[in-house]
LUMVEX-418281 format. One record per residue (C-alpha): residue number from 1; chain; x, y, z. Coordinates in steps of 0.5 Angstrom, whole numbers, plus 500, padded with zeros to 3 digits. Layout:
[r NUM, A, [X, Y, Z]]
...
// end
This chain:
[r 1, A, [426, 660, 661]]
[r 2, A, [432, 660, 666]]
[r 3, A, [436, 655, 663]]
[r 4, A, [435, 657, 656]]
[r 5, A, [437, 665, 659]]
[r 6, A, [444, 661, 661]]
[r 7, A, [445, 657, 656]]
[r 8, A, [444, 663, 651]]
[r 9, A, [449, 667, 655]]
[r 10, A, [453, 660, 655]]
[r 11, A, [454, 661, 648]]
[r 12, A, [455, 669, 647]]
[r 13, A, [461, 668, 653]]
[r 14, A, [463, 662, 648]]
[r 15, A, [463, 665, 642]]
[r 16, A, [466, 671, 645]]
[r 17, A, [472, 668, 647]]
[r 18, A, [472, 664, 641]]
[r 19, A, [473, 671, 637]]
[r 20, A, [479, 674, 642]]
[r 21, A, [484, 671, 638]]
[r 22, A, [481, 675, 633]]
[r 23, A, [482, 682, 637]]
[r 24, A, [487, 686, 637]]
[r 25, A, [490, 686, 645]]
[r 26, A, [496, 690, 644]]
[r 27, A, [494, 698, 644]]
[r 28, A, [501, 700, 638]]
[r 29, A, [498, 699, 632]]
[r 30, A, [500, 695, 628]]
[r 31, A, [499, 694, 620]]
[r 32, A, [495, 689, 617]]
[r 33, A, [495, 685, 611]]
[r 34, A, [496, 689, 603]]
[r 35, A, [491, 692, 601]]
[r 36, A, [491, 687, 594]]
[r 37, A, [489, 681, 599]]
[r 38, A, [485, 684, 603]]
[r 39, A, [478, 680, 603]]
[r 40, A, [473, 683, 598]]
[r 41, A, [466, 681, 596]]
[r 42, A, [467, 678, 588]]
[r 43, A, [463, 683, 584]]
[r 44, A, [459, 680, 578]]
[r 45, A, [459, 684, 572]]
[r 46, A, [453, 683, 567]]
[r 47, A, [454, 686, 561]]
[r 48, A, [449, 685, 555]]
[r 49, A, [451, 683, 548]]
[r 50, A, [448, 687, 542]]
[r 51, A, [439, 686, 542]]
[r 52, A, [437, 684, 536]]
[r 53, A, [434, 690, 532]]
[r 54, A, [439, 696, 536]]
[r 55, A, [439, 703, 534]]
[r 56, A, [447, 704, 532]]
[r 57, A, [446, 709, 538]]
[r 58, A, [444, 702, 542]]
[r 59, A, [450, 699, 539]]
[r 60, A, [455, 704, 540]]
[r 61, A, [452, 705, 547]]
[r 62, A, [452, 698, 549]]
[r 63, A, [460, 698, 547]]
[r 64, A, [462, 703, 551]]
[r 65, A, [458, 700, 557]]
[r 66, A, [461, 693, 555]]
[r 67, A, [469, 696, 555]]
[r 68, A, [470, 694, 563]]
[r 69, A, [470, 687, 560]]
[r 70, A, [475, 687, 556]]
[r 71, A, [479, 682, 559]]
[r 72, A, [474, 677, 560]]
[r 73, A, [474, 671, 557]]
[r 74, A, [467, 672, 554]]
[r 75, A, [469, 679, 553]]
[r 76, A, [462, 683, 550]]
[r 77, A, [464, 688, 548]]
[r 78, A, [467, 685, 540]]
[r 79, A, [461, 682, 540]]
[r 80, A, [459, 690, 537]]
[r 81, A, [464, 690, 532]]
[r 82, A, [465, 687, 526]]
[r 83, A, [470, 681, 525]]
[r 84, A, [475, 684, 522]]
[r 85, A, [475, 690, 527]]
[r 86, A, [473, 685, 532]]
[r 87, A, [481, 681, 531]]
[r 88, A, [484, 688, 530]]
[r 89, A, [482, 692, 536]]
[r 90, A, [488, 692, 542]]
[r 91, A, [484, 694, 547]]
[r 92, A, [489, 697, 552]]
[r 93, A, [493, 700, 547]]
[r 94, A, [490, 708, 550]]
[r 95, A, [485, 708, 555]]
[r 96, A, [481, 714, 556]]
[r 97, A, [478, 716, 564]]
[r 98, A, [472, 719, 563]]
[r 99, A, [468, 724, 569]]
[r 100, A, [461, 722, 565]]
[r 101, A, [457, 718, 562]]
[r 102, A, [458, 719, 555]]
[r 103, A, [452, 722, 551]]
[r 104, A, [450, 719, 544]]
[r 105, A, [447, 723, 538]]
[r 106, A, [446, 721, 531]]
[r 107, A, [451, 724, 526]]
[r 108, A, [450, 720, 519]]
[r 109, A, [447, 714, 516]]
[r 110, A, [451, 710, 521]]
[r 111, A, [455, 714, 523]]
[r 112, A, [454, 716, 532]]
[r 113, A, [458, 722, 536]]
[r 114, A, [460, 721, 543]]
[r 115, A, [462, 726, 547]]
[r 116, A, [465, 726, 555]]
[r 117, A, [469, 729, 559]]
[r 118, A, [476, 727, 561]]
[r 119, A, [479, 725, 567]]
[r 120, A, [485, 722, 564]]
[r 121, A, [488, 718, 558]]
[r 122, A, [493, 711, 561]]
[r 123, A, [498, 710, 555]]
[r 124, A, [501, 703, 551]]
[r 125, A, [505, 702, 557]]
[r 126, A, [501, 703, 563]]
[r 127, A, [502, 711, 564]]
[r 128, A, [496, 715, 567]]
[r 129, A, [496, 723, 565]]
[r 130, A, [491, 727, 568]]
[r 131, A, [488, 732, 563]]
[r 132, A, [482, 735, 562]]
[r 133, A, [477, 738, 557]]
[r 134, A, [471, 735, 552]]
[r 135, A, [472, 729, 548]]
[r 136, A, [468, 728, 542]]
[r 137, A, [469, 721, 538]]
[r 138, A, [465, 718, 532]]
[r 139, A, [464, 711, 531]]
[r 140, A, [463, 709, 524]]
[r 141, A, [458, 703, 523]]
[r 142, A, [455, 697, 518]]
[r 143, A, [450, 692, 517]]
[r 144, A, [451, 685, 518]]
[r 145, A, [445, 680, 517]]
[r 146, A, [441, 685, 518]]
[r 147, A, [443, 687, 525]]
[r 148, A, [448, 694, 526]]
[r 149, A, [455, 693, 528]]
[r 150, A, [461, 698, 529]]
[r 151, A, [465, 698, 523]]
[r 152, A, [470, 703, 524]]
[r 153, A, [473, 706, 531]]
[r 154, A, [476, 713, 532]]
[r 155, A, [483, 713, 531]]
[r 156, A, [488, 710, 536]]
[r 157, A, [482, 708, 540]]
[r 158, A, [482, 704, 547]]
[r 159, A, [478, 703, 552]]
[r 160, A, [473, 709, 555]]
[r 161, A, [472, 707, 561]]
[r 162, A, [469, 712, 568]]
[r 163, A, [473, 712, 575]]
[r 164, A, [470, 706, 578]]
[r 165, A, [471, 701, 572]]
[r 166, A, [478, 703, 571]]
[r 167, A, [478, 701, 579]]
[r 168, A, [475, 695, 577]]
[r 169, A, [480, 693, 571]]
[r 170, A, [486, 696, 571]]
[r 171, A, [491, 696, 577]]
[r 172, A, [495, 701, 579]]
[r 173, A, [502, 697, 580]]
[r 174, A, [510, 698, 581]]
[r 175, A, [515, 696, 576]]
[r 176, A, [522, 698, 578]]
[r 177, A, [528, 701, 575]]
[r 178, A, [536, 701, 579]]
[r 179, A, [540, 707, 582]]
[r 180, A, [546, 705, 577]]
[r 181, A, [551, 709, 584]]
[r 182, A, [547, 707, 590]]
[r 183, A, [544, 699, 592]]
[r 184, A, [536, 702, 591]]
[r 185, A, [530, 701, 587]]
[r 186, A, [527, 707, 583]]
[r 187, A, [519, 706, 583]]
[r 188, A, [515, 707, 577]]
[r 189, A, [508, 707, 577]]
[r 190, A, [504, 704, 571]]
[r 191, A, [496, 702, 570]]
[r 192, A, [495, 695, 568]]
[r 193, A, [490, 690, 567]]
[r 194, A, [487, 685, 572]]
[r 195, A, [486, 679, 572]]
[r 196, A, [490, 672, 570]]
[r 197, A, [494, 676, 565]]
[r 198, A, [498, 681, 570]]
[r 199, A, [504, 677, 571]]
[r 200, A, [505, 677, 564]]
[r 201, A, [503, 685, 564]]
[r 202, A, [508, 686, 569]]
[r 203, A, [513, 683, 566]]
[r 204, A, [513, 685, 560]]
[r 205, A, [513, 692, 561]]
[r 206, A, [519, 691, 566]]
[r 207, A, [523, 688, 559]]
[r 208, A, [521, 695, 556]]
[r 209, A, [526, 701, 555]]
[r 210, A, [527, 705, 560]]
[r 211, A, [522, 712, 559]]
[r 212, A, [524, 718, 556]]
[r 213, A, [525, 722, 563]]
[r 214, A, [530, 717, 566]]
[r 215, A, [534, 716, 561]]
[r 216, A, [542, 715, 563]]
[r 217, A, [539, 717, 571]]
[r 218, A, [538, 709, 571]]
[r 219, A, [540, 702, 570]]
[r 220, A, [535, 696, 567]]
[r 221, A, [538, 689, 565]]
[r 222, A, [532, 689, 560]]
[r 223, A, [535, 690, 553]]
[r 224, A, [531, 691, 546]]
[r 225, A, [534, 683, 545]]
[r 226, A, [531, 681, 552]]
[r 227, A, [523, 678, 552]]
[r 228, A, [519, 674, 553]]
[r 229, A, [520, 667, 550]]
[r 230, A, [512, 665, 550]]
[r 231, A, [506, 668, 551]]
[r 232, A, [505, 668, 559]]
[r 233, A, [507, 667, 565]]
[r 234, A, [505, 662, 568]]
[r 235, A, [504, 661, 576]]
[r 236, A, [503, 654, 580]]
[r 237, A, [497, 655, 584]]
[r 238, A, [499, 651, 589]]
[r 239, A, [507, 653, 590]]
[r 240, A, [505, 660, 587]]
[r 241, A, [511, 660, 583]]
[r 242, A, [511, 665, 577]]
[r 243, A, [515, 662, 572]]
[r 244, A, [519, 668, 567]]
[r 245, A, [522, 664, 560]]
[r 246, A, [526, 669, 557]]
[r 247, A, [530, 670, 550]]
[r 248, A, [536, 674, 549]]
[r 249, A, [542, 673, 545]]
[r 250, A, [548, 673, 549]]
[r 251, A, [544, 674, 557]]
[r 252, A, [546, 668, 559]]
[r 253, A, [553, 670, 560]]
[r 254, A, [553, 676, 562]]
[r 255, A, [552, 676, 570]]
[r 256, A, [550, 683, 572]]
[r 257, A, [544, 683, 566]]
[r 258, A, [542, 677, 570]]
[r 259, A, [543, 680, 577]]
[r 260, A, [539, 686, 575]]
[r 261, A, [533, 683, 571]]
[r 262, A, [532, 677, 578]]
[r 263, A, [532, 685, 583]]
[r 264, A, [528, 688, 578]]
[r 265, A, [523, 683, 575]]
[r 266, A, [523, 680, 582]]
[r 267, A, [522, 685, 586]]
[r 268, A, [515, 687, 581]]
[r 269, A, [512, 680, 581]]
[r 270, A, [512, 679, 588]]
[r 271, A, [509, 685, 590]]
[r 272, A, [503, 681, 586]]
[r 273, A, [498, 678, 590]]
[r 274, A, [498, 670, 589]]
[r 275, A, [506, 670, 587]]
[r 276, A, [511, 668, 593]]
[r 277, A, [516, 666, 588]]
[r 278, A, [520, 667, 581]]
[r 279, A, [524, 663, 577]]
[r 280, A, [528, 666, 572]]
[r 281, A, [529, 661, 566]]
[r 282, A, [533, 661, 559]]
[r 283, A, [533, 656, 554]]
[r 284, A, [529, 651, 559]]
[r 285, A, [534, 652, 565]]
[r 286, A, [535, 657, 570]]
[r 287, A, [538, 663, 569]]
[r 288, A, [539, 664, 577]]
[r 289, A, [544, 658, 578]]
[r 290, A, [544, 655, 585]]
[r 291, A, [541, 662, 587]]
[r 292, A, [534, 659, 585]]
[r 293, A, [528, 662, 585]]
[r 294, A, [527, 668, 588]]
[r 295, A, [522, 669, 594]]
[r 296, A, [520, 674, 599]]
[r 297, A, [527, 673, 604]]
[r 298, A, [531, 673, 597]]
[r 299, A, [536, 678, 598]]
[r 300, A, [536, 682, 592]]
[r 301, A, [542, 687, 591]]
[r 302, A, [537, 693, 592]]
[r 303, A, [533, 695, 596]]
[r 304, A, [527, 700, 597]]
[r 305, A, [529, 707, 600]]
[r 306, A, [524, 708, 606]]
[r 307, A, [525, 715, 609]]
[r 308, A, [523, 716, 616]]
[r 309, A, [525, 722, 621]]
[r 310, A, [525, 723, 628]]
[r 311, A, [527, 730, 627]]
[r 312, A, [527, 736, 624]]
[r 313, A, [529, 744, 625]]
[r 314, A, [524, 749, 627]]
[r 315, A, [527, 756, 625]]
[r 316, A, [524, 762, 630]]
[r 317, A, [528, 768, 628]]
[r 318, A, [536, 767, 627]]
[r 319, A, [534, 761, 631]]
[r 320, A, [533, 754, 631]]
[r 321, A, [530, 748, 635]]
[r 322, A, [530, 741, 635]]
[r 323, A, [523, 738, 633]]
[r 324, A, [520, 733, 632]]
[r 325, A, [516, 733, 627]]
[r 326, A, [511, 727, 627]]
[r 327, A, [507, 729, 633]]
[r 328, A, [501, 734, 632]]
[r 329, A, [504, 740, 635]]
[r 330, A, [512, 739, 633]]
[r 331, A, [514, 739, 640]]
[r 332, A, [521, 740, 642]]
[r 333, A, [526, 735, 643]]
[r 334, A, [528, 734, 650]]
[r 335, A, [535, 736, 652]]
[r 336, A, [538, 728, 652]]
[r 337, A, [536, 728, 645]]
[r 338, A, [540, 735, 643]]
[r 339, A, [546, 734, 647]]
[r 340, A, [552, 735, 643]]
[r 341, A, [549, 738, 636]]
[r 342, A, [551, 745, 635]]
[r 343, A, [547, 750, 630]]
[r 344, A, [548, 756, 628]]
[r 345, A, [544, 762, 628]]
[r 346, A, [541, 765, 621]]
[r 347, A, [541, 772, 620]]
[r 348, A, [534, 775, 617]]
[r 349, A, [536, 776, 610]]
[r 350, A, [537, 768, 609]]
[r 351, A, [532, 763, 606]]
[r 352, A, [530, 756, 603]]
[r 353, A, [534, 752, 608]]
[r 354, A, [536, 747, 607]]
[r 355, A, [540, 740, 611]]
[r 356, A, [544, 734, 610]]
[r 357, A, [541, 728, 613]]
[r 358, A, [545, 728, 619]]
[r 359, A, [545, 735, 620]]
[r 360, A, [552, 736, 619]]
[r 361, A, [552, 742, 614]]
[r 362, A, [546, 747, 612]]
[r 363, A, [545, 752, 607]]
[r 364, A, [540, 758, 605]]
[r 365, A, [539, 762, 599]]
[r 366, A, [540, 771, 601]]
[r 367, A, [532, 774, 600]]
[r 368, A, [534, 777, 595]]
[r 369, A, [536, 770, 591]]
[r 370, A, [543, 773, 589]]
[r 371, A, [547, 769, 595]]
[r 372, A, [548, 761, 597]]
[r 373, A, [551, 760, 605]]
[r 374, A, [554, 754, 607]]
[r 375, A, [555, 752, 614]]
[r 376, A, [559, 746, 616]]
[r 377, A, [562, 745, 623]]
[r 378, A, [561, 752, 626]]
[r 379, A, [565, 755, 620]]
[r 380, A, [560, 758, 614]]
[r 381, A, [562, 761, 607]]
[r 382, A, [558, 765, 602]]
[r 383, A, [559, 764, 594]]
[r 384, A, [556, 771, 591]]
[r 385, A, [557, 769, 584]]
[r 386, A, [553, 763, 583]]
[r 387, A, [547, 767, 579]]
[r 388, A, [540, 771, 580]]
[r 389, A, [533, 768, 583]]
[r 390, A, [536, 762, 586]]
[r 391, A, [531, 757, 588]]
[r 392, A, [531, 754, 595]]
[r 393, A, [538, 749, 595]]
[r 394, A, [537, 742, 596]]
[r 395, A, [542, 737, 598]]
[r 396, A, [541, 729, 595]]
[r 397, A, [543, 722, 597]]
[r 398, A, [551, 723, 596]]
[r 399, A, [552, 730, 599]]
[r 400, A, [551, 734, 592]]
[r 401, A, [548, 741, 593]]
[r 402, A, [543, 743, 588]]
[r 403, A, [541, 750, 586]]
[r 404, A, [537, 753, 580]]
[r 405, A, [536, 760, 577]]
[r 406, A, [540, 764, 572]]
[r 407, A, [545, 767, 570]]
[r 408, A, [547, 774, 572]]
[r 409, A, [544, 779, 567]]
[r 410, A, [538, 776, 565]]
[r 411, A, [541, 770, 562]]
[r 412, A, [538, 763, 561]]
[r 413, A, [536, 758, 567]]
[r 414, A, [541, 754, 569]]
[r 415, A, [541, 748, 574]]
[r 416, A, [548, 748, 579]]
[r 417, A, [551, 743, 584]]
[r 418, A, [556, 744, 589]]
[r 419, A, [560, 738, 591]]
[r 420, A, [564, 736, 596]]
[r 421, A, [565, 738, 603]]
[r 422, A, [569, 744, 603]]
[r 423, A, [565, 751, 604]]
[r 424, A, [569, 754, 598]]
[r 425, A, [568, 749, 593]]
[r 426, A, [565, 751, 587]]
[r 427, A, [558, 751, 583]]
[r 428, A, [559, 747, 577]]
[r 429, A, [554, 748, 571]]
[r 430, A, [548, 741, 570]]
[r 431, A, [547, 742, 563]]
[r 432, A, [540, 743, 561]]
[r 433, A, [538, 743, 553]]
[r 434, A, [531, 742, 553]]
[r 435, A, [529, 748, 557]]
[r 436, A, [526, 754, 553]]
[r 437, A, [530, 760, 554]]
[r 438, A, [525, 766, 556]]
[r 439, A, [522, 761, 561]]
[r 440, A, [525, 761, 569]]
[r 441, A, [525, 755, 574]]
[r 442, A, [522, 758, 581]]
[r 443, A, [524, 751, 585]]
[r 444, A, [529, 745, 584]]
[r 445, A, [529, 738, 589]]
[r 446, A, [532, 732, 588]]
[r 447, A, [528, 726, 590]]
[r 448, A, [530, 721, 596]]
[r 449, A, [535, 717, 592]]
[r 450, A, [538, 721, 588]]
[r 451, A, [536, 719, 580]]
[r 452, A, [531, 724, 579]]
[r 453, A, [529, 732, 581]]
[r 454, A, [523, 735, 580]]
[r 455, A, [523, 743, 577]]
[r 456, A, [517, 748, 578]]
[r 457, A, [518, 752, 571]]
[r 458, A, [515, 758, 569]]
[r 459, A, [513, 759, 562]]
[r 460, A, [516, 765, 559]]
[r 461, A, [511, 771, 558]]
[r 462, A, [508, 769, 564]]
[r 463, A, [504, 764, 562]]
[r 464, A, [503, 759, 568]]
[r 465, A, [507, 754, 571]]
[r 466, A, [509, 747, 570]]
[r 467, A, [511, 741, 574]]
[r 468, A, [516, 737, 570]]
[r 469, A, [520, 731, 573]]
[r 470, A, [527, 729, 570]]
[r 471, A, [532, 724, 571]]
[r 472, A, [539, 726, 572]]
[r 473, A, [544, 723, 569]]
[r 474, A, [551, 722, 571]]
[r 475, A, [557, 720, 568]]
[r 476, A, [562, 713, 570]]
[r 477, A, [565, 716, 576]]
[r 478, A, [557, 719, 578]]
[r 479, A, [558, 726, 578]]
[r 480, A, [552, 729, 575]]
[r 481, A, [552, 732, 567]]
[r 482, A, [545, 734, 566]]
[r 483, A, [538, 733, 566]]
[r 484, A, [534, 728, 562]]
[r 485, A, [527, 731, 558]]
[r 486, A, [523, 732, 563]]
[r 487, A, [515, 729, 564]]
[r 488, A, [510, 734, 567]]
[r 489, A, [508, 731, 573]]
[r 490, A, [501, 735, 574]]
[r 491, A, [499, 737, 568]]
[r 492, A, [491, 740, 571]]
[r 493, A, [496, 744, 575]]
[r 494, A, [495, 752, 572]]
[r 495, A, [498, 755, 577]]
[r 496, A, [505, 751, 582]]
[r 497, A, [507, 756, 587]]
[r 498, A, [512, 751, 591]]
[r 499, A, [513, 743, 590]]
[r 500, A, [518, 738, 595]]
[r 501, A, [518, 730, 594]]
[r 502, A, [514, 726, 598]]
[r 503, A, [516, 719, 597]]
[r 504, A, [521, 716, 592]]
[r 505, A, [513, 716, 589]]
[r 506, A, [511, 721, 590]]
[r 507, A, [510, 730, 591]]
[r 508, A, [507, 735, 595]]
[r 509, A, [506, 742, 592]]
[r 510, A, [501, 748, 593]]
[r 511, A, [497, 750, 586]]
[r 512, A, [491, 751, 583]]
[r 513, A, [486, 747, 578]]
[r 514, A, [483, 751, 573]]
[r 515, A, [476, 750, 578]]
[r 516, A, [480, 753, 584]]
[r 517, A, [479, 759, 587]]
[r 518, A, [485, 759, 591]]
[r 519, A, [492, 756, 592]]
[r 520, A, [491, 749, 595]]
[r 521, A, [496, 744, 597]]
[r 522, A, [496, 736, 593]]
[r 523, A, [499, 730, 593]]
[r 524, A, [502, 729, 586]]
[r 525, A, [502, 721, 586]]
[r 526, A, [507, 720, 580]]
[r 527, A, [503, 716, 575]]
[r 528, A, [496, 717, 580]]
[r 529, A, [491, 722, 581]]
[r 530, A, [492, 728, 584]]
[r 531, A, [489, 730, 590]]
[r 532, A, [487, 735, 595]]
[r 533, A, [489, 735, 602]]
[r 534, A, [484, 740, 604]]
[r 535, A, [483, 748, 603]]
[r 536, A, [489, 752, 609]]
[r 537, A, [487, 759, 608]]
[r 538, A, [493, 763, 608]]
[r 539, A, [497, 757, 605]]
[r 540, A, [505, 759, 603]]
[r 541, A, [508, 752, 603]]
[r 542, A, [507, 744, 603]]
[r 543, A, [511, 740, 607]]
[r 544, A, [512, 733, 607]]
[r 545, A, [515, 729, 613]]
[r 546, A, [517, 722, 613]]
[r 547, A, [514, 716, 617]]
[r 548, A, [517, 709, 614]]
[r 549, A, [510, 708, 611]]
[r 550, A, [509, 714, 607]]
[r 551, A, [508, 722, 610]]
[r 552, A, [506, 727, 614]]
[r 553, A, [504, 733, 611]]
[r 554, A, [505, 740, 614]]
[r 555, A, [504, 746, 611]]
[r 556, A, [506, 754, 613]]
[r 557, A, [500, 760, 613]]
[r 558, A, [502, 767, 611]]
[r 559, A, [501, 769, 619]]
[r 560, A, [508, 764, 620]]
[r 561, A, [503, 758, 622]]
[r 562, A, [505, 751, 622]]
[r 563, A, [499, 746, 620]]
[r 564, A, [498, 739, 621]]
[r 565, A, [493, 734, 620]]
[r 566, A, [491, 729, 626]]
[r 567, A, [486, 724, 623]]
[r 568, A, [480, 727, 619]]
[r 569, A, [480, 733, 623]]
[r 570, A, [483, 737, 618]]
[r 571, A, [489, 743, 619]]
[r 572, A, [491, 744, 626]]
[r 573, A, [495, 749, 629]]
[r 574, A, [502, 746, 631]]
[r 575, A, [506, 752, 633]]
[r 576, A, [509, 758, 630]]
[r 577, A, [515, 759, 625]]
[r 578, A, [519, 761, 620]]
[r 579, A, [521, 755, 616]]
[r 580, A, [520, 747, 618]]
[r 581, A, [526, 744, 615]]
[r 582, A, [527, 736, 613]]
[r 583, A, [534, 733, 614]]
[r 584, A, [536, 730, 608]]
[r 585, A, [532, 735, 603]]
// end
């Protein structure tokens, strides 16, 4: 019995050790592996085929069970269709999630009604919306040999398929489009299938136009003459190389396309699981040149804008405070890491303030929303004849100073920017045709890279808000003009009090659901699922701090609190405070 005590403890000590290299020995943390090559746990899906002698309810309900298939080679859900609609059905073409499992009720001589409630639809291009509401659907059917086959589909019908199997078939994933005046990429989220053929997916939709929202805020190398020269893109398992064949009149000679398709095609490709490298490729020869194929260590020409913060100003008061922002209790900085910056005093009667990135001018609007004060250097100027209900201001990327409202009197919205560094500079008219006249914008921001801003607008008559995103265009010399029509970025929203970016993709914002009993603060990923970062009673205002890797949300309550999240544990009371300001907002 002894020895087999010591050699059983042998084997332990062994294999403990034999583990250790597998342990974490350093307390920093440190990431991991993405999370698409995480190991996971292959999940079969058994779908059944149509049974002899269904029921047309059998057979719709076999159908919609067999759409999470779609894509396999053996896809089950044709076999409930009759050839011809079989050939012709375009599964992805509209995807609608659903929140339930739908019910089926006999309304004809072959004829079934389905009805569910939705979550949210995915577009032809892969753009998620949420909505809400019933939908009711009828499926038309037919004999064949006897047994019942659907015969005619709703129009324009995709895919019905609930949360966890739109997890299990699509994939939520990146393409990009470019800053035409700075070296970044502008992120877009779209919903594509899984699978083989998500390569090809990704590269498809990169060649697409740009969307309605970014048109003449961004630039693309992709051209309606610019695609795919076959059906695929291949990649070699052994050296994981994807291999994009175009074809386009005139690409071959016109070496900014080509640099803009290598950033952005590669860019999106290699942020696929399986993929290390692309090659570019044109009537059977490279496109990329001595350059060859693109891979992780390529430089691009572009990059992501990663936006962290070390430190933030806490206004008590008339005055400020160097925080920083990243711990729980936003403790102040110590006095070697404030040596040398001046900050001003702020009167009471001043709001919504706002810094540059490196703390060199701040601004503020008057609580009454009719004034805009700048400081810069010690020195400070008021304009007092911008407009009325001027929203917070908010600095972009190149210096710009934003501000929205109306004019004087009662006029229509307006958006203005102030460029420049001189405290007097005047505020220049952003044209804004989309915009109905009876209705007010209560918040403005610009996003991190500058292409784009997101708007709370409130519906004339008071009939809600809306969280809308547009891109802003600007002219050969990068001077902004106007804003493009926008996207409504949280539709399920009834009620936007306040909204801040994020993330390059992604906003926080303070609202209400139609199911909420009180405002609430969100994370609004562009193209996700809106989510609810936890009830804060009192709640006035949602923060964002960067940390490289995402953010951390702050929010502000009506007793001049400010409360962070440390892990699970929900909101902690950090510090009291007037405002908790963001450089670089």
């Amino acid at each position: 019995m002894r020895y087999r005590l010591a050699a059983l403890l042998l084997a332990l000590v062994t294999a403990l050790t034999g583990c250790s290299t597998m342990l974490p020995t350093d307390p920093a943390p440190r990431p991991g592996l993405p999370v698409d090559v995480q190991p996971q746990q292959d999940v079969q899906h058994f779908l059944q085929p149509p049974q002899q002698g269904a029921s047309p309810v059998d057979i719709v309900q076999g159908f919609l069970r067999a759409n999470v298939g779609f894509a396999a080679d053996d896809d089950v859900a044709r076999e409930f269709l009759t050839p011809q609609l079989a050939s012709a059905w375009v599964p992805t073409g509209d995807v609608l999630v659903i929140d339930a499992t739908p019910q089926l009720q006999l309304s004809g001589e072959g004829e079934v009604t389905a009805t569910a409630p939705a979550a949210g639809r995915i577009d032809a291009d892969g753009r998620l919306v949420e909505r809400t509401g019933e939908v009711i659907e009828t499926f038309e059917l037919t004999r064949l040999d006897g047994q019942w086959r659907i015969d005619a589909f709703p129009e324009g019908f995709g895919l019905w398929l609930s949360k966890p199997d739109l997890e299990r078939a699509f994939r939520d994933t990146l393409v990009y489009y470019l800053n035409p005046q700075e070296g970044y990429f502008v992120p877009e989220q779209r919903w594509l299938p899984r699978g083989e053929g998500l390569t090809t997916a990704v590269a498809r939709t990169q060649l697409g136009p740009v969307p309605p929202w970014l048109e003449g805020a961004v630039r693309t190398g992709a051209s309606p003459d610019v695609h795919l020269a076959v059906g695929a893109v291949p990649v070699d398992p052994v050296t994981q190389l994807a291999t994009v064949n175009l074809q386009g009149a005139g690409l071959g000679e016109d070496n900014r396309r080509i640099h803009d398709l290598r950033a952005q095609l590669g860019h999106a490709l290699l942020g696929l699981s399986g993929v290390a490298a692309v090659e570019l490729r044109l009537d059977g020869r490279s496109l990329l040149g001595d350059e060859g194929a693109v891979n992780l260590g390529s430089d691009l020409g572009y990059e992501d804008l990663v936006r962290t913060t070390e430190r933030a100003l806490l206004r008590v008061g008339e005055t400020f405070t160097l925080v920083d922002p990243r711990p729980y209790n936003l403790r102040n900085l110590p006095p070697s890491e404030t040596r040398g910056i001046e900050l001003p005093r702020l009167g009471l009667g001043w709001t919504g303030v706002a810094a540059t990135a490196d703390l060199d001018e701040l601004a503020a609007v008057s609580t009454d929303r009719t004034r805009l004060w700048r400081w810069r250097d010690g020195r400070e100027a008021v304009n007092e004849g911008i407009g009325d209900g001027l929203t917070d201001p908010s600095y972009d990327i190149f210096g710009g100073l934003w501000v929205a409202g109306y004019t004087r009197g009662g006029g229509p919205p307006r958006v203005w920017v102030v460029e420049g560094r001189s405290l007097n500079a005047t505020a220049r008219l952003v044209d804004v045709p989309w915009i109905d006249a009876g209705s007010r914008i209560t918040d403005f921001r610009v996003s991190p890279e500058g292409t784009r801003a997101l708007l709370v607008v409130e519906r004339a008559e008071g009939r809600g808000q809306r969280l809308l995103v547009a891109g802003i265009v600007r002219d050969r010399e990068g001077r902004p003009t106007a804003l493009a029509t926008p996207m409504e970025a949280a539709p399920t929203l009834v009620e936007v009090d306040s909204a801040r970016w994020a993330s390059t993709t992604a906003i926080v914002a303070t609202g209400r659901r139609a199911q909420d009993q009180r405002v609430l603060p969100f994370s609004v990923p562009l193209g996700g699922w809106l989510e609810d970062l936890g009830e804060q009673p009192g709640l006035v205002d949602v923060i964002a701090v960067p940390t490289g890797q995402g953010y951390s949300p702050v929010v502000r309550t009506d007793d001049g609190r400010f409360h962070t999240r440390e892990g699970n544990l929900g909101w902690l009371r950090a510090r009291n405070g007037d405002e908790l300001v963001i450089p670089g907002t």
